[in-house]
C-alpha positions in Angstrom: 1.7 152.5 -76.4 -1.6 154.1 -77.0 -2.8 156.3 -74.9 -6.7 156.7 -74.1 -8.5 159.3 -72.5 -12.2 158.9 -71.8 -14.2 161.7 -70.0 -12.4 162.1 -67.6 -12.4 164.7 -64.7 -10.5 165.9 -61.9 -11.6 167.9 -58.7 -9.4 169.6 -56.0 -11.2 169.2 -52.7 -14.6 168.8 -54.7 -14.1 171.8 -57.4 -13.8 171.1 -61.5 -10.5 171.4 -62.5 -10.5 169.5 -65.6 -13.8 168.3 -67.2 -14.9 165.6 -69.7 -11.8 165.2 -71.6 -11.6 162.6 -74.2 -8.7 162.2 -76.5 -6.9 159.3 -78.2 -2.6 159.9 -78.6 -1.6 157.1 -81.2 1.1 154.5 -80.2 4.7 156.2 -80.9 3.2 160.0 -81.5 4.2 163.0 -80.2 1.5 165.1 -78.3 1.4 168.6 -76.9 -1.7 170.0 -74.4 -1.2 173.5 -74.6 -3.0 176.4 -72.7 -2.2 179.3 -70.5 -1.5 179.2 -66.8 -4.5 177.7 -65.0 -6.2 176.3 -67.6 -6.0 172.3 -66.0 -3.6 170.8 -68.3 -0.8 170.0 -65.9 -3.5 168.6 -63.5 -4.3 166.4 -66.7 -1.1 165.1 -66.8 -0.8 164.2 -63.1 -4.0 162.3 -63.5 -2.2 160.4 -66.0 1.1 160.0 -64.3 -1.2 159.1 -61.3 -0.5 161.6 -58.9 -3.6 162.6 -58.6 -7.2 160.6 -58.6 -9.9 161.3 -61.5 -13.4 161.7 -60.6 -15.1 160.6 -63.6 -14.2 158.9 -66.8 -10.9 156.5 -67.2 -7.5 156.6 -68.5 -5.8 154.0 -70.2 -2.3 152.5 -72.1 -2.1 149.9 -74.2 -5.4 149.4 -73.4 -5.1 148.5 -69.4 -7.2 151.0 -67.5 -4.6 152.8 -65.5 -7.2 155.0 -63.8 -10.9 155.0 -62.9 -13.2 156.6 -60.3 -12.5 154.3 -57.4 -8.8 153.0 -58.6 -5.5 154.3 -59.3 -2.5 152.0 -60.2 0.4 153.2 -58.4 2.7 155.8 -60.4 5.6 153.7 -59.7 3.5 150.6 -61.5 2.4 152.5 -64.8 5.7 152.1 -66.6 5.5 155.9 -66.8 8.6 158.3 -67.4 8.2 161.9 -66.7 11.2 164.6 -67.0 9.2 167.4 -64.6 9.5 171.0 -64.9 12.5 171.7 -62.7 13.9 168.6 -63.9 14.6 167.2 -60.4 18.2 165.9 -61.4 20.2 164.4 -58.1 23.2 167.0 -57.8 25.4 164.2 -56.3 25.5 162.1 -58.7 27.3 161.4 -62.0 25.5 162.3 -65.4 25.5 158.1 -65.7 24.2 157.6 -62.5 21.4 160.0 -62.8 20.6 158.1 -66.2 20.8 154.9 -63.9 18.3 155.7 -61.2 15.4 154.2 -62.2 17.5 151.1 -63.6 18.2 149.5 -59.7 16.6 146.0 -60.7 18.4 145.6 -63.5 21.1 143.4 -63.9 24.8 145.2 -63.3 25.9 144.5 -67.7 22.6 145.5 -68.4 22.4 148.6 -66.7 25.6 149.6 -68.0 24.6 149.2 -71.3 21.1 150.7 -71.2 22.8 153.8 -69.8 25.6 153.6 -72.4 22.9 153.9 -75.0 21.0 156.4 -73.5 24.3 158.8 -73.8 24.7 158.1 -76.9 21.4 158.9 -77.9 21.1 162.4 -76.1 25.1 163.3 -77.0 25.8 163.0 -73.7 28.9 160.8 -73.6 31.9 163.3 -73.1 29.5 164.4 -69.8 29.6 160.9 -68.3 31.0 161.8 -65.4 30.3 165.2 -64.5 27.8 166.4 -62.2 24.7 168.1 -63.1 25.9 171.8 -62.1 28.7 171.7 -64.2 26.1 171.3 -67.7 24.7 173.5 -69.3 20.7 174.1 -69.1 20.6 172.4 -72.8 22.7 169.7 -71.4 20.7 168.9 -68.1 17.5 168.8 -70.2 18.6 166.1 -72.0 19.9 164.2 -68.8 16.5 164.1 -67.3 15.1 162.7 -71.2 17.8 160.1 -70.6 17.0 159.2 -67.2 13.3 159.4 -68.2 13.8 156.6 -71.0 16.3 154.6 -69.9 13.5 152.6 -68.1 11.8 152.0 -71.5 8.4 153.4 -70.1 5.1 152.8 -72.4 4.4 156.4 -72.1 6.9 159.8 -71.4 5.6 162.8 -69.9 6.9 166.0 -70.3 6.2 168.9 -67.8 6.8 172.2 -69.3 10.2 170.9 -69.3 12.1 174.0 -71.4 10.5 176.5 -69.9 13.3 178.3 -68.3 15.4 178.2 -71.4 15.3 180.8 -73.7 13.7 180.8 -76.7 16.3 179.9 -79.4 17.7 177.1 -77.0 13.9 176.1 -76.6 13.3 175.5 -80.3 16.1 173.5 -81.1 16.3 171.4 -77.7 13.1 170.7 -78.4 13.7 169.7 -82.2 16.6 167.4 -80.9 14.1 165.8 -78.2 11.7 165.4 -80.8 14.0 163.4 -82.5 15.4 161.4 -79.6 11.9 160.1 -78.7 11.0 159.4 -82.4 14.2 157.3 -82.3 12.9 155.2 -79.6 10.1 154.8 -80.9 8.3 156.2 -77.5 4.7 157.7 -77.0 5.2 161.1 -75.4 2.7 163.7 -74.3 4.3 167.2 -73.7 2.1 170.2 -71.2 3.8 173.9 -72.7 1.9 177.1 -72.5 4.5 178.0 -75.7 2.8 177.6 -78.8 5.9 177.5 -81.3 6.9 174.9 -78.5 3.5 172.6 -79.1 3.7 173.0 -83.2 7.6 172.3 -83.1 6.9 168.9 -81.3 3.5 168.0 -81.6 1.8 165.7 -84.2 -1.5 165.9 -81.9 -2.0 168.8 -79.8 -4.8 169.7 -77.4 -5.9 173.7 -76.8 -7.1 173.8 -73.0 -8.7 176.3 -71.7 -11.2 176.2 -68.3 -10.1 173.0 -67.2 -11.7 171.6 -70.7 -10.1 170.1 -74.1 -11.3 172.6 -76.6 -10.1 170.8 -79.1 -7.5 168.0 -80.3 -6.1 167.7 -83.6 -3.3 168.0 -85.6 -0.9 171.3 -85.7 -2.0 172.4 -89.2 -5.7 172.1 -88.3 -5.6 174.0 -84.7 -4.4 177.0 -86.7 -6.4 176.8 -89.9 -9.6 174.9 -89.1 -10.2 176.0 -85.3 -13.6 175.0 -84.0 -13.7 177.1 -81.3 -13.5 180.7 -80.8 -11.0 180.0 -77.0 -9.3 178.4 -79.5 -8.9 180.8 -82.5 -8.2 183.5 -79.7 -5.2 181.7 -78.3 -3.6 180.9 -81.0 -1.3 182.7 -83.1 -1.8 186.4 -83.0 -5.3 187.9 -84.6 -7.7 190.3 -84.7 -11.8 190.0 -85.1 -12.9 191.7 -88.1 -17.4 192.2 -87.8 -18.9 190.5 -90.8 -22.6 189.9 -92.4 -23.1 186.5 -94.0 -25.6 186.6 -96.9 -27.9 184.1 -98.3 -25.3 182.3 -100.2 -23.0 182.1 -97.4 -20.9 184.8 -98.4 -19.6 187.3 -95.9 -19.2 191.0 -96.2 -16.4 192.8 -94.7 -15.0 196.1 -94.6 -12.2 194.8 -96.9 -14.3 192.7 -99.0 -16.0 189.8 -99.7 -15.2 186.3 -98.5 -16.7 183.2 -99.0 -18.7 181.5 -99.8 -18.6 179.4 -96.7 -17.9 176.0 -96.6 -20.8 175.5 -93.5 -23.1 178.1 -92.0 -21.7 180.2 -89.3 -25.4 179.8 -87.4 -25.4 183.9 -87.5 -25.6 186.3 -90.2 -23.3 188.8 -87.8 -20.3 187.1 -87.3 -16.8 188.4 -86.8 -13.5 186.7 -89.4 -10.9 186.3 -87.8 -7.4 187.8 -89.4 -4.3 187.1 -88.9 -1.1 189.4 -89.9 -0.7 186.6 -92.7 -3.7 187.8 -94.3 -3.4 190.8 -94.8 -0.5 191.5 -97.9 1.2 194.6 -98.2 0.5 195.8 -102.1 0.9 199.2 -103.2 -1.8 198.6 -106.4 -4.4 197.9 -103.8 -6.8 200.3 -103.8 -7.4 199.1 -99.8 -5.4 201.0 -97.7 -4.7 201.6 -93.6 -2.7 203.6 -91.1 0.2 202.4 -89.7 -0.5 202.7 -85.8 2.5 200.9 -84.9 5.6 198.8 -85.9 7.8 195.7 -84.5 11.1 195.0 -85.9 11.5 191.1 -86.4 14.8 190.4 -88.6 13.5 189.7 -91.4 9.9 191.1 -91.0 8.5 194.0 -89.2 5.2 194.0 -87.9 2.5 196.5 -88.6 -0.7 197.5 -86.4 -2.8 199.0 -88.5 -6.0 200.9 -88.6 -8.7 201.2 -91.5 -11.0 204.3 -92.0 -13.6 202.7 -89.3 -11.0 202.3 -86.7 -11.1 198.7 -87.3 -7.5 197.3 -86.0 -5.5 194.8 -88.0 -2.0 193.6 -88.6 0.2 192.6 -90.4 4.0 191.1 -91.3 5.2 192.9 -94.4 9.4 192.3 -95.4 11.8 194.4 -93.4 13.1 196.2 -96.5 9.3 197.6 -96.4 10.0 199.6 -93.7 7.3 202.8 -93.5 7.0 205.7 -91.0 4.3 205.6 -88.4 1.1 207.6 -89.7 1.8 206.4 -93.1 -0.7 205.0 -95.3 -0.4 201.6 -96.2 -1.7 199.5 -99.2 -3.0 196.0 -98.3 -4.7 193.4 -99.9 -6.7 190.7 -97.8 -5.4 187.2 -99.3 -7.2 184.5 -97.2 -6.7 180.7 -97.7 -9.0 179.5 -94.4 -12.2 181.9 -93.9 -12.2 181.5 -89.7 -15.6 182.8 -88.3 -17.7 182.4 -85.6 -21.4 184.7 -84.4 -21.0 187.4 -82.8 -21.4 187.1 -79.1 -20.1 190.9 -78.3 -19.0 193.9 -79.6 -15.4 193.1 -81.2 -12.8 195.0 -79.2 
């Protein structure tokens, strides 16, 4: 069911932890809030999950109002599932009776039929009847996604759920989860501080950052259309190039000319942001910077570099590119989104 956010804010013993935070998550999406540690997100999702009371605004699925200053349905009486951060599986008991916890008031047939699916669906039926210590971490993940939808809740909440896996395991776990849910047709809302984690899963995701949604949109359009610096600056991996928009709305940068700009920066100083993407490795160019440093990846390695000014980029060339340190590296800047914002400080 749809999920409605509306202004809404939550204090801890009468201090802002979250503030004004509107979003919509569309019945049967997928949505991520993503933000570093401290930034209010998993507070946002215990307001949901009602765990915790708002102070302003109202939260809402399927329409009912769930929460509002003043009132707080029960968590037990949201039709809520939640698969928390340490997963809080019941070491005593069977895989299938972990699935059928939450399924007490359910007729006996129908209980062991809802938890036959849910094994099915998560590839869990050979593990029947072992005990949670015996899986692996992969495994016990999707145990608590079972036990989390076997209920059929309106809504699933996920709590950083993968974040002691490592990362290959993460990715595809959370490819295979992505799928399960899609399968069920369920409206889920994910908290991750991982950001290949959020853009794996997410059709919506939500940057936080000081307790407040900077901004909620679709994966594609958090990366390439950010409209806000926090934003830009968390995510992906760039550096802030100074620029000088002109009359046209052109800007003019150490490596060039960009532009012109779709909407006026408000500033004619402004700083572009680049990202190692950006910046192409071509030997024709007649641009060219010192490599500073290097990063093996596989199939990429990359580059810190530095222009004539000291300016710092970066940038991913192909492994079988691979230079020596103090080398002099040809680049062309090949830019698709032109990201900038005023300048409010000296870039670093």
């Amino acid at each position: 069911m749809q999920l409605e956010l509306d202004g809404v804010a939550v204090h801890y013993g009468g201090r802002p932890v979250v503030s004004d935070v509107t979003l919509t998550l569309p019945d049967g999406d997928f949505g991520c809030l993503l933000g570093p540690s401290g930034s209010g997100k998993t507070s946002l999702l215990r307001a949901i999950a009602g765990f915790v009371d708002i102070a302003a605004g109202s939260i809402r699925v399927g329409g009912e109002t769930l929460s509002r200053p003043g009132y707080s349905r029960e968590p037990a009486q949201r039709g809520i599932g939640m698969v928390f951060q340490d997963l809080a599986l019941l070491p005593h008991l069977s895989v299938a009776d972990n699935i059928a916890f939450g399924l007490n008031r359910w007729p006996r047939a129908q209980r062991r039929e809802r938890v036959a699916q849910m094994l099915a669906l998560t590839g869990l039926q050979a593990h029947a009847d072992h005990h949670p210590d015996a899986l692996s971490g992969g495994q016990q993940q999707r145990v608590a996604l079972a036990r989390a939808l076997a209920p059929q809740p309106r809504l699933l909440l996920l709590d950083e759920p993968f974040s002691s896996l490592d990362t290959a395991l993460r990715l595809s776990l959370a490819e295979q989860i992505r799928a399960i849910v899609a399968e069920t047709a369920t409206t889920a809302l994910l908290v991750t501080h991982d950001q290949q984690e959020a853009f794996a899963l997410g059709r919506h995701v939500g940057v936080v950052d000081q307790g407040t949604l900077r901004q909620w949109a679709s994966p594609y359009d958090i990366y390439h259309r950010p409209r806000a610096r926090s934003v830009a600056e968390f995510i992906g991996d760039g550096v802030w190039l100074p620029g000088r928009v002109d009359a046209e709305g052109r800007v003019h940068t150490e490596l060039g000319m960009l532009g012109p700009l779709a909407q006026a920066p408000g500033s004619a100083e402004v700083d572009v942001l680049i990202r190692p993407d950006d910046i192409l490795h071509d030997d024709a160019s007649p641009l060219s910077a010192t490599i500073c440093a290097k990063a093996f990846r596989g199939a990429q390695i990359l580059y810190r570099l530095e222009l004539p000014s000291g300016q710092a980029l970066k940038t991913l060339v192909p492994s079988h590119h691979n230079h020596a340190l103090g080398q002099p590296l040809g680049i062309r800047l090949e830019m698709e989104h032109v990201i900038v914002f005023p300048r409010s400080a000296p870039p670093a």
